[in-house]
C-alpha positions as CSV (number, residue, x, y, z in Angstrom):
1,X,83.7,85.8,66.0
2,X,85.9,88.7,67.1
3,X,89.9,88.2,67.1
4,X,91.7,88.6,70.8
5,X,93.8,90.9,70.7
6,X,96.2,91.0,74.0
7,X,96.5,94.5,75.5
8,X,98.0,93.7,79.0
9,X,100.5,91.3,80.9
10,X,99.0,89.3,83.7
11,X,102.0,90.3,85.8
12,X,100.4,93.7,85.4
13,X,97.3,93.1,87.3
14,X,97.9,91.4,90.3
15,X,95.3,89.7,92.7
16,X,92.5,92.4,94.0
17,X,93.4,95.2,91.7
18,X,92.4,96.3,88.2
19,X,93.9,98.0,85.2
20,X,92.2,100.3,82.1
21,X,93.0,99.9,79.1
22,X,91.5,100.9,75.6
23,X,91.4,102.0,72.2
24,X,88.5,102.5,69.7
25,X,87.4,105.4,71.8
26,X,86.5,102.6,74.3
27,X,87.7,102.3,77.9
28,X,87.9,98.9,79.1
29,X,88.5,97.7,83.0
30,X,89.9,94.5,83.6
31,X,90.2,92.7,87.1
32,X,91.9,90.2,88.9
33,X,89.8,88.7,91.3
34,X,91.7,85.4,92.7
35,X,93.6,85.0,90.1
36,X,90.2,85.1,87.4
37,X,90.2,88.3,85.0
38,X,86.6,90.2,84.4
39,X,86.7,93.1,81.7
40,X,83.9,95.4,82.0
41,X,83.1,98.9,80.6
42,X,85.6,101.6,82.8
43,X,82.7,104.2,83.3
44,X,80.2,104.0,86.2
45,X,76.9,104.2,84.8
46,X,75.9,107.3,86.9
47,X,78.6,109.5,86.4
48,X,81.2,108.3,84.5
49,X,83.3,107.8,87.1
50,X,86.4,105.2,86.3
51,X,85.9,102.0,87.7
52,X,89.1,100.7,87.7
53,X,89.7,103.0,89.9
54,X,86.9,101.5,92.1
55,X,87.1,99.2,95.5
56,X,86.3,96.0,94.2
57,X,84.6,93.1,96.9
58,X,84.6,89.8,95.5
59,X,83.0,90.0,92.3
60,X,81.2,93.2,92.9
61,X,83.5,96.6,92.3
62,X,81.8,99.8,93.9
63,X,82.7,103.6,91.9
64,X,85.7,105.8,93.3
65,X,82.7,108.3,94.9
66,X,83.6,109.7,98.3
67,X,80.2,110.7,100.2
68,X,80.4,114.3,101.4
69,X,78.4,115.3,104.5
70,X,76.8,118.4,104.2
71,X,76.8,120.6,106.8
């Protein structure tokens, strides 16, 4: 079994946001949803994109991508 290793204050993520940490070379996103804290991989598995940085909807967070029209 892995050891925990702490690498954020609660007070630090409040209620409906996220936070990225890492180290390893690994990028880590973790969420307060309610009160409950998810860590997932930070990158978006199409393109990277950081998903911390993402609009999260109850359990579900959606990449930082703005849609473009083109014209």
């Amino acid at each position: 079994m892995a050891d925990l290793i702490r690498v954020v204050m609660r007070s630090e993520v409040t209620p409906g946001t996220a936070i990225s940490v890492g180290g390893g070379g690994t990028s880590v996103a973790i969420f307060n949803v309610d009160g409950e804290y998810f860590a997932i991989g930070n990158a978006c598995n199409h393109h990277g994109a950081p998903l911390c940085q993402g609009t999260i909807n109850g359990h579900k967070v959606r990449a930082p991508f703005t849609q473009r029209n083109s014209t």
